[in-house]
TIMILO-668592 format. One record per residue (C-alpha): residue number from 1; z, y, x. Coordinates in steps of 0.1 Angstrom, whole numbers. Example, Ala and Ser with C-alpha at 12.3 -4.5 7.8 and 13.67 -1.06 7.14 Angstrom:
drenfi 1	pz 78	py -45	px 123
drenfi 2	pz 71	py -11	px 137
! end
This chain:
drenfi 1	pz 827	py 1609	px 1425
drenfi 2	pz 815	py 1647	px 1439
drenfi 3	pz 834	py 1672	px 1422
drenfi 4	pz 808	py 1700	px 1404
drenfi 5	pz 812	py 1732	px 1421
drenfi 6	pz 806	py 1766	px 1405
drenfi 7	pz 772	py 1769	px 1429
drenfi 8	pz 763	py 1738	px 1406
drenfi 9	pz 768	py 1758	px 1372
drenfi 10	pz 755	py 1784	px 1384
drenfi 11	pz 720	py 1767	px 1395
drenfi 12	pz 728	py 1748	px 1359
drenfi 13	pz 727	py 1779	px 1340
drenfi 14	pz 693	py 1793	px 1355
drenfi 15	pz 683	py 1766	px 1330
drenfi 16	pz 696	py 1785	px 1299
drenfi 17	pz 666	py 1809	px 1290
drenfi 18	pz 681	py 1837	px 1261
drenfi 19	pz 654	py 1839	px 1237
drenfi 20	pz 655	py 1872	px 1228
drenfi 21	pz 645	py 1887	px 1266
drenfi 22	pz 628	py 1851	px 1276
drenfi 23	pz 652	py 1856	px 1308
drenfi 24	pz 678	py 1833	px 1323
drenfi 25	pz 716	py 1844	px 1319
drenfi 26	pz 716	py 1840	px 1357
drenfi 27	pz 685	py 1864	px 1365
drenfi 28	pz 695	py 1889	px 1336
drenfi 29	pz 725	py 1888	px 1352
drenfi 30	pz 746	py 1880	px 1324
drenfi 31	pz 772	py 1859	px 1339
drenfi 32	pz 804	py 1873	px 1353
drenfi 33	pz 828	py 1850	px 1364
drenfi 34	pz 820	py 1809	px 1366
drenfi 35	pz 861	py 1788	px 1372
drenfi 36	pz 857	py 1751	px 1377
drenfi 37	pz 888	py 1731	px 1374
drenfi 38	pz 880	py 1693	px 1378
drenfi 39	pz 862	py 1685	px 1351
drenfi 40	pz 863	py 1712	px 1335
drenfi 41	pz 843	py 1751	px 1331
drenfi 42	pz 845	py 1780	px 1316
drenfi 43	pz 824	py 1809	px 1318
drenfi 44	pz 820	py 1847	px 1308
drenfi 45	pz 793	py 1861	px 1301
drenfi 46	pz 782	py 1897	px 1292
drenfi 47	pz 751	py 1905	px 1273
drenfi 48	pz 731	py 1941	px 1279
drenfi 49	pz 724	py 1944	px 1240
drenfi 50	pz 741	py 1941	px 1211
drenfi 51	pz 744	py 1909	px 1187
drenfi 52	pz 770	py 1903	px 1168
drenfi 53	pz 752	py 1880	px 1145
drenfi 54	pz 738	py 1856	px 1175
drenfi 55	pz 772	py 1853	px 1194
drenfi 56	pz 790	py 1824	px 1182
drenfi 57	pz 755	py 1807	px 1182
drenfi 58	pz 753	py 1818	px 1219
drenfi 59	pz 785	py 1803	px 1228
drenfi 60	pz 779	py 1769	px 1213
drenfi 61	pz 744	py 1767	px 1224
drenfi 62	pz 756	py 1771	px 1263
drenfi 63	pz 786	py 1749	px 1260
drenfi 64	pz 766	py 1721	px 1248
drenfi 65	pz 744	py 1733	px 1277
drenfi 66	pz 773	py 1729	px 1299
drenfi 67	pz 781	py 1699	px 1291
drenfi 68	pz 747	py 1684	px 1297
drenfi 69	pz 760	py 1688	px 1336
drenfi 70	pz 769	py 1654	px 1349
drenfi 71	pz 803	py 1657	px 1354
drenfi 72	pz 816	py 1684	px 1332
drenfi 73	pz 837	py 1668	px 1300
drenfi 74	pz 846	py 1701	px 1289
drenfi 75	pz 831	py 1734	px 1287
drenfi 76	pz 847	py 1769	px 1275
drenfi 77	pz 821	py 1801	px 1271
drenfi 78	pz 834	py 1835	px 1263
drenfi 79	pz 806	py 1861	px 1253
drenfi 80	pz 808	py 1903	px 1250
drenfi 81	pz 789	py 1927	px 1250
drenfi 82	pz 782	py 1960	px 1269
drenfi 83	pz 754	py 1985	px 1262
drenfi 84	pz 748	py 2009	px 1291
drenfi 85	pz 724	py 2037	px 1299
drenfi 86	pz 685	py 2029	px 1311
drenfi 87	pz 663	py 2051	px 1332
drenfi 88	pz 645	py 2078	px 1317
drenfi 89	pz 612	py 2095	px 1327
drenfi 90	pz 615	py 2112	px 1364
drenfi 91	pz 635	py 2145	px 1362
drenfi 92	pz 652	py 2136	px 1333
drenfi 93	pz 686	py 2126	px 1324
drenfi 94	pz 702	py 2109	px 1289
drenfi 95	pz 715	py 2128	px 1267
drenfi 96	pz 753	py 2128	px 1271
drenfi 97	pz 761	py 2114	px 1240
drenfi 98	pz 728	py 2092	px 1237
drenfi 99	pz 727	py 2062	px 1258
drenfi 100	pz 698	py 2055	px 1247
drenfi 101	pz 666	py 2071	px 1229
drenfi 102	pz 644	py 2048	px 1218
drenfi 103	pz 605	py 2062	px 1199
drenfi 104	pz 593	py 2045	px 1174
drenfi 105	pz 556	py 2051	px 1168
drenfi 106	pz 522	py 2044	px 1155
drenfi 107	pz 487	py 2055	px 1158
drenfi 108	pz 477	py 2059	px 1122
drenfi 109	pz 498	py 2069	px 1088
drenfi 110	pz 508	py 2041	px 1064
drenfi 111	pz 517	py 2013	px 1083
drenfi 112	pz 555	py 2014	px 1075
drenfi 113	pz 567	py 2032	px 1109
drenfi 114	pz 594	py 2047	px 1089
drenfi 115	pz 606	py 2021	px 1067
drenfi 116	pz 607	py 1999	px 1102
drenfi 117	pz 621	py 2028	px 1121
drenfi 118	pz 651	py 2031	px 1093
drenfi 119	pz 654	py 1989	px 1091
drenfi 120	pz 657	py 1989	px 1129
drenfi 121	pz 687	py 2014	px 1134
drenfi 122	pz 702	py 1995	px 1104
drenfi 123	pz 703	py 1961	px 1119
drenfi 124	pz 713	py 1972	px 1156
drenfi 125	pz 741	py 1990	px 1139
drenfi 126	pz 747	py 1952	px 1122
drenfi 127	pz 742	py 1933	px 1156
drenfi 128	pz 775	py 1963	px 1163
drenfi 129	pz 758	py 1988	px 1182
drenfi 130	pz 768	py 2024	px 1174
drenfi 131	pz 736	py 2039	px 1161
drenfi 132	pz 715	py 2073	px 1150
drenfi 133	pz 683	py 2079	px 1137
drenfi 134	pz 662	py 2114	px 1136
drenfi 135	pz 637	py 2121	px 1116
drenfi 136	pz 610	py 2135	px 1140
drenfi 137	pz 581	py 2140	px 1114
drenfi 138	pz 583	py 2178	px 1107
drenfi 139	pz 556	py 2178	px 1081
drenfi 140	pz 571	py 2151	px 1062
drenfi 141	pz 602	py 2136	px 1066
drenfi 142	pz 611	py 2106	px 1049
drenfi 143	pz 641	py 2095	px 1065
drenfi 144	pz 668	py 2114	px 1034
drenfi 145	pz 649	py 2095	px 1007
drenfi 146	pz 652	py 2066	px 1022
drenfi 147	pz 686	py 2071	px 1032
drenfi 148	pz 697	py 2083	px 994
drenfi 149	pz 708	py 2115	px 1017
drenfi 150	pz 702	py 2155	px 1009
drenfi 151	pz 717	py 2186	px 1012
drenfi 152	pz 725	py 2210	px 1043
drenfi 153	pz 742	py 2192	px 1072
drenfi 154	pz 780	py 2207	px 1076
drenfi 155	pz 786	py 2229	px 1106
drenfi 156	pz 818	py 2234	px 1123
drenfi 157	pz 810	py 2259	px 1149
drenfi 158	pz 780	py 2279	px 1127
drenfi 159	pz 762	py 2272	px 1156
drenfi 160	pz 754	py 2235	px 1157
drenfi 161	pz 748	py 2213	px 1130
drenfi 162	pz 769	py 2177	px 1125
drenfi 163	pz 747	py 2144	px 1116
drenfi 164	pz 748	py 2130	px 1082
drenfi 165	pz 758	py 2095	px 1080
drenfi 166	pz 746	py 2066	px 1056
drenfi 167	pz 756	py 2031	px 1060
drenfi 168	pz 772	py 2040	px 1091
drenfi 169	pz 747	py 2051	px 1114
drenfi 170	pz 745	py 2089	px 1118
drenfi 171	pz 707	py 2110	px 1111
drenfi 172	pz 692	py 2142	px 1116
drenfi 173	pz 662	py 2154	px 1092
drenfi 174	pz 642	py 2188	px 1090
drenfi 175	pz 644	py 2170	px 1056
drenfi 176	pz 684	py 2184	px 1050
drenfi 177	pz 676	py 2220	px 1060
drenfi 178	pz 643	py 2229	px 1039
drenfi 179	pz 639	py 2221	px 998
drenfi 180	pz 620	py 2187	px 990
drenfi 181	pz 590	py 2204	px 975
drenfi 182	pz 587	py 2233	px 1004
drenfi 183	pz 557	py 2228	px 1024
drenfi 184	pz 559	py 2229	px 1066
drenfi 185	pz 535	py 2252	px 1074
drenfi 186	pz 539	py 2257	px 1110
drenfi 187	pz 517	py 2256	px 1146
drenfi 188	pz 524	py 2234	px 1170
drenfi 189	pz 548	py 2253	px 1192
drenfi 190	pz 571	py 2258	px 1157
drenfi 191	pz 572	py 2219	px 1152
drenfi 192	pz 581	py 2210	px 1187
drenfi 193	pz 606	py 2238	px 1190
drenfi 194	pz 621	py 2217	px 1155
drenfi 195	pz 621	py 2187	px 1171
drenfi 196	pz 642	py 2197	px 1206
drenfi 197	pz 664	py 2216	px 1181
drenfi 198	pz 672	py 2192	px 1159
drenfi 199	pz 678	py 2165	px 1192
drenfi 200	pz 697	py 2191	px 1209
drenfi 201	pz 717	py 2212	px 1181
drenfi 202	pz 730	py 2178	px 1163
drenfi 203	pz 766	py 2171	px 1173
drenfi 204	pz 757	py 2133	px 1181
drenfi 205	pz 789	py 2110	px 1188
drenfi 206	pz 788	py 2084	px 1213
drenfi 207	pz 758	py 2061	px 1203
drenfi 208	pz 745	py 2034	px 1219
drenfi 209	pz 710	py 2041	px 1205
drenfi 210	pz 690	py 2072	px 1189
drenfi 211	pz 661	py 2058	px 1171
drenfi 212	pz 635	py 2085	px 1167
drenfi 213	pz 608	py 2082	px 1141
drenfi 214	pz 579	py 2100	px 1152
drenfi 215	pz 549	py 2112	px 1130
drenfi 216	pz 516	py 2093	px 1132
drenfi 217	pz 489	py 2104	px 1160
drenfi 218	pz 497	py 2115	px 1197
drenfi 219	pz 500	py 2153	px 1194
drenfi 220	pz 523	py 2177	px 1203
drenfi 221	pz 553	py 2163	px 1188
drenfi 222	pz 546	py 2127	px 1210
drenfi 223	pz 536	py 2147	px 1241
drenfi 224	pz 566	py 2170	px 1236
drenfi 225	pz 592	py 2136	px 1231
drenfi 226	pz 571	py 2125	px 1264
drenfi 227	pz 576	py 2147	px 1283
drenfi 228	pz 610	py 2168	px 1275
drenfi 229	pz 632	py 2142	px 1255
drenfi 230	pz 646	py 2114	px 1279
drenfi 231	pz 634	py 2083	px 1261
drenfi 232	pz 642	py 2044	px 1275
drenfi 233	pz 617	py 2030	px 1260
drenfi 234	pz 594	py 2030	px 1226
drenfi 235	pz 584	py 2007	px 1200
drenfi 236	pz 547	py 2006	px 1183
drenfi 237	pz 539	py 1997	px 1146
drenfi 238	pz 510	py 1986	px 1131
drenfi 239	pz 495	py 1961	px 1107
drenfi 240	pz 467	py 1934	px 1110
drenfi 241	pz 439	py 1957	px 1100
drenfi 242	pz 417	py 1965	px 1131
drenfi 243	pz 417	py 2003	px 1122
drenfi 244	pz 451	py 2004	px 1125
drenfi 245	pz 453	py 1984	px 1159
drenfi 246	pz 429	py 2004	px 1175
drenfi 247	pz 448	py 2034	px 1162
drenfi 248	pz 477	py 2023	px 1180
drenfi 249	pz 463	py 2014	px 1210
drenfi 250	pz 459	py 2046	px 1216
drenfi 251	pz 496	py 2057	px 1209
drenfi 252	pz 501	py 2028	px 1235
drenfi 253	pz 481	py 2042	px 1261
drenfi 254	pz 501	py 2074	px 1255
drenfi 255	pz 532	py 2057	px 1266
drenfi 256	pz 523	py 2041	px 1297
drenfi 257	pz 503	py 2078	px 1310
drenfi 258	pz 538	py 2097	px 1304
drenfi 259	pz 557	py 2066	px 1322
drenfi 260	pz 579	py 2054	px 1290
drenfi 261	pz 586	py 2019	px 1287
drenfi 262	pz 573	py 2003	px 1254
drenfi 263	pz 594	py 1978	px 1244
drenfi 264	pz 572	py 1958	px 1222
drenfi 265	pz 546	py 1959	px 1191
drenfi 266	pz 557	py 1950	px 1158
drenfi 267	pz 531	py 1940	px 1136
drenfi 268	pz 541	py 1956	px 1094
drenfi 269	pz 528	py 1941	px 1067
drenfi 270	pz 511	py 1910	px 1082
drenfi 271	pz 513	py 1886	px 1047
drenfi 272	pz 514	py 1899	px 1016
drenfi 273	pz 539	py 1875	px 993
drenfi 274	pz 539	py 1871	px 958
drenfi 275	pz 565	py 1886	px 940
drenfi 276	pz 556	py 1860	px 911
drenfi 277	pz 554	py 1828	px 927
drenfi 278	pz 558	py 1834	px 962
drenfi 279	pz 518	py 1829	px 976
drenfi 280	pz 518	py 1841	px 1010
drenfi 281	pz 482	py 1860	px 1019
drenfi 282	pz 476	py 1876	px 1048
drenfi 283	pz 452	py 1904	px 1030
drenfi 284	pz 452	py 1928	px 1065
drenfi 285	pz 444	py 1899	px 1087
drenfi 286	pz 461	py 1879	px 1107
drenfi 287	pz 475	py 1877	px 1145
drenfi 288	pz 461	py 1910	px 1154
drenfi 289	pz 495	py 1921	px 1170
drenfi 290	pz 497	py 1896	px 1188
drenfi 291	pz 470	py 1896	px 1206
drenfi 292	pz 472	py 1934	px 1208
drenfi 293	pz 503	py 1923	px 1224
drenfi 294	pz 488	py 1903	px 1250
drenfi 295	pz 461	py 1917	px 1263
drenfi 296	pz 485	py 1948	px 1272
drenfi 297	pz 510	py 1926	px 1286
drenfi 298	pz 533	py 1938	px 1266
drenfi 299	pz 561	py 1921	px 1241
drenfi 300	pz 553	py 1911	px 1207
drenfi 301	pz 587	py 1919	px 1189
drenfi 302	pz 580	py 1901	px 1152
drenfi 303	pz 560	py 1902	px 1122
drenfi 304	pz 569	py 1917	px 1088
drenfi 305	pz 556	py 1906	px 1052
drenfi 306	pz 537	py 1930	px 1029
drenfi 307	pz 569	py 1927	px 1005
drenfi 308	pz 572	py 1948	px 976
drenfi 309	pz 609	py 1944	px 976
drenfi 310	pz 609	py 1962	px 1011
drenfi 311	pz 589	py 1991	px 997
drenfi 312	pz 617	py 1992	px 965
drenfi 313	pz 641	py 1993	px 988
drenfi 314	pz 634	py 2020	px 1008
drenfi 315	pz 629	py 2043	px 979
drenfi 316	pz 657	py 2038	px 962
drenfi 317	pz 677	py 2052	px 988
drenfi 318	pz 692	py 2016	px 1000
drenfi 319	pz 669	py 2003	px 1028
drenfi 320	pz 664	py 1960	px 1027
drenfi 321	pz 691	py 1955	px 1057
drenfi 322	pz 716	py 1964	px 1035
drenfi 323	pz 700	py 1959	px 1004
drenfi 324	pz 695	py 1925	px 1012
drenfi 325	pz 718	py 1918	px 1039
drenfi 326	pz 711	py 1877	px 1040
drenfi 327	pz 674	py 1878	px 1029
drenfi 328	pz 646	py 1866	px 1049
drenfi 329	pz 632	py 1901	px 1060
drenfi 330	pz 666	py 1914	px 1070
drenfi 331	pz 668	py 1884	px 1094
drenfi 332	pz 637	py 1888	px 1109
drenfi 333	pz 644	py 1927	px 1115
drenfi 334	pz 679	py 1917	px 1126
drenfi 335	pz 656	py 1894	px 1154
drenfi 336	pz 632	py 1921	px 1157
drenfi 337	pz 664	py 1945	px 1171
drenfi 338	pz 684	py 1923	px 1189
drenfi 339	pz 647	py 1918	px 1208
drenfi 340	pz 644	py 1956	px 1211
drenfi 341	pz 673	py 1957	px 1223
drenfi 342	pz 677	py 1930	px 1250
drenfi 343	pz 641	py 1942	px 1262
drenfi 344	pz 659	py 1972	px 1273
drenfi 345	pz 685	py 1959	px 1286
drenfi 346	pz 664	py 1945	px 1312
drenfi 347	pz 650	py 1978	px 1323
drenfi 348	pz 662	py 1995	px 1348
drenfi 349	pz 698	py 2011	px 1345
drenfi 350	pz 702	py 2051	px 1345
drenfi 351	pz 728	py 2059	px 1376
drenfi 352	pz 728	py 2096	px 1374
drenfi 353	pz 761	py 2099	px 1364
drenfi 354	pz 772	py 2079	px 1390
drenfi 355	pz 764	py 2103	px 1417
drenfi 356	pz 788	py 2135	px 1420
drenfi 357	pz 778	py 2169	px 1414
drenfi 358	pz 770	py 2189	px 1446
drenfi 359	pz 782	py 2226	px 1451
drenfi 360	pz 776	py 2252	px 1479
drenfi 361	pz 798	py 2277	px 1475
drenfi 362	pz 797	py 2312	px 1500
drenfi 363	pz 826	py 2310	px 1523
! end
């Protein structure tokens, strides 16, 4: 009988596809140590993303994997997690306490960027990453409301400001330092001042990700986040409708001419269901997303329902991922961010900080 050696797991494992990056665990480089003894393996393996929710169903899904090996009768799989820094645009570096920033936005008003944006921090801070959102939409933020958040921020120093927390992620809003009825009346140069203040002056604390909700369009505040705000990667929203998909082409287009990743597409409010009996009607049009999706070559990350419990939800203060925390949409947005999140993870890592800092001095 020829003993299996750990080239033969290895090889073995190039079978294992994760779904959630459509990469092997071998070329995602996800296993770290292989030990054969006799007939018997265990392996460790490290994912770039968090997912607390899909781990045990990881672990069982490659042991049985394992054991599909002719030769292997037993097969032990140990999974964690590590969520490191990815490459920002050229000259810039991450934020110190960001690992990474990741923009959420759409072409067009009204197609649920927000209430996405706020649902995605929500479930990668359920999937156990250490998460913050800011509220980049100067002229109206709606990130406190649907938080159930208000008031001034609390300031330690009097100089910078410290990030309110809700269901344990921490935000930033021009929402908490101006009255809910007070209108923004400001240029352009006043709003993206806001926006590298808020980013900058917020005492952020070790996240893994900073979700940024950006306002609708590609004006100054997108060009500004382009081009001086060291984003991994962004996310687009839109819904079936053709207005809106050609809307946020053009938010795509932005992305790749300032050199930022986008992640995926994530089409809002695709079928409309019934609060009454549950009909599913798909009153924007269906599969346009999708095949947005593919003929950028780009990702298509998941499809929301035009649910009015979602809508509920997010003004009352108590978004659906925690609303709901077992329903069907908080499951797919749970998919939608563990998606995200392993998309990054397969970009290309940020080494700046590996590199020493270099100082003449004048003898």
């Amino acid at each position: 009988m020829t003993s299996i050696t750990k080239a033969d797991v290895e090889v073995h494992l190039c079978q294992f596809i994760d779904p959630h990056h459509g990469v092997d665990l071998v070329s995602a480089k996800s296993v770290k140590s292989i030990v054969v003894e006799g007939e018997a393996v265990s392996v460790k393996l490290e994912l770039g993303y968090p997912a607390k929710t899909y781990l045990d169903t990881l672990k069982a899904d490659v042991e049985q994997h394992l054991k599909t090996l002719a030769g292997i009768s037993s097969a032990s799989v140990d999974v964690t997690v590590k969520i490191v820094s990815h490459a920002v645009q050229q000259a810039l570096k991450p934020h110190p306490q960001i690992r990474n920033i990741i923009a959420v936005a759409s072409g067009k008003g009204g197609v649920g960027k927000s209430t996405t944006s706020v649902n995605l921090a929500l479930a990668l801070a359920a999937e156990g990453a250490s998460v913050g959102i800011l509220d980049a939409d100067i002229y109206g933020p709606s990130i406190p409301t649907m938080l159930g958040l208000s008031g001034f921020p609390d300031s330690e120093d009097k100089k910078t400001m410290m990030p309110k927390v809700a269901y344990g992620i921490q935000t930033m809003s021009i929402g908490y330092l101006v009255e809910a009825d007070q209108a923004m009346i400001w240029r352009g140069p006043m709003v993206t001042n806001a926006l590298q203040q808020l980013l900058r002056d917020t005492n952020w604390k070790d996240l893994d990700y900073l979700i940024i909700d950006l306002p609708p369009g590609t004006g100054d505040i997108q060009l500004t986040l382009a081009q001086q705000i060291p984003v991994s990667g962004a996310v687009i929203v839109t819904t079936p409708q053709d207005i809106a998909l050609i809307d946020a082409q053009r938010g795509l287009g932005m992305f790749a001419k300032v050199n930022v990743p986008v992640l995926g597409i994530v089409e809002n409010m695709s079928v409309h269901i019934c609060s009454e009996c549950g009909h599913e009607e798909a009153i924007f049009g269906t599969g346009g997303g999708a095949v947005m999706a593919e003929a950028n070559k780009v990702d298509f990350l998941g499809e929301l329902p035009l649910d009015m419990a979602i809508r509920i939800n997010a003004d009352s203060g108590k978004p659906t991922v925690v609303a709901d925390p077992n329903g069907r949409a908080t499951q797919i947005y749970q998919k939608i961010a563990r998606t995200t999140a392993a998309k990054l993870a397969l970009k290309a890592k940020d080494f700046s900080s590996k590199f020493p800092n270099i100082v003449i001095q004048a003898n």
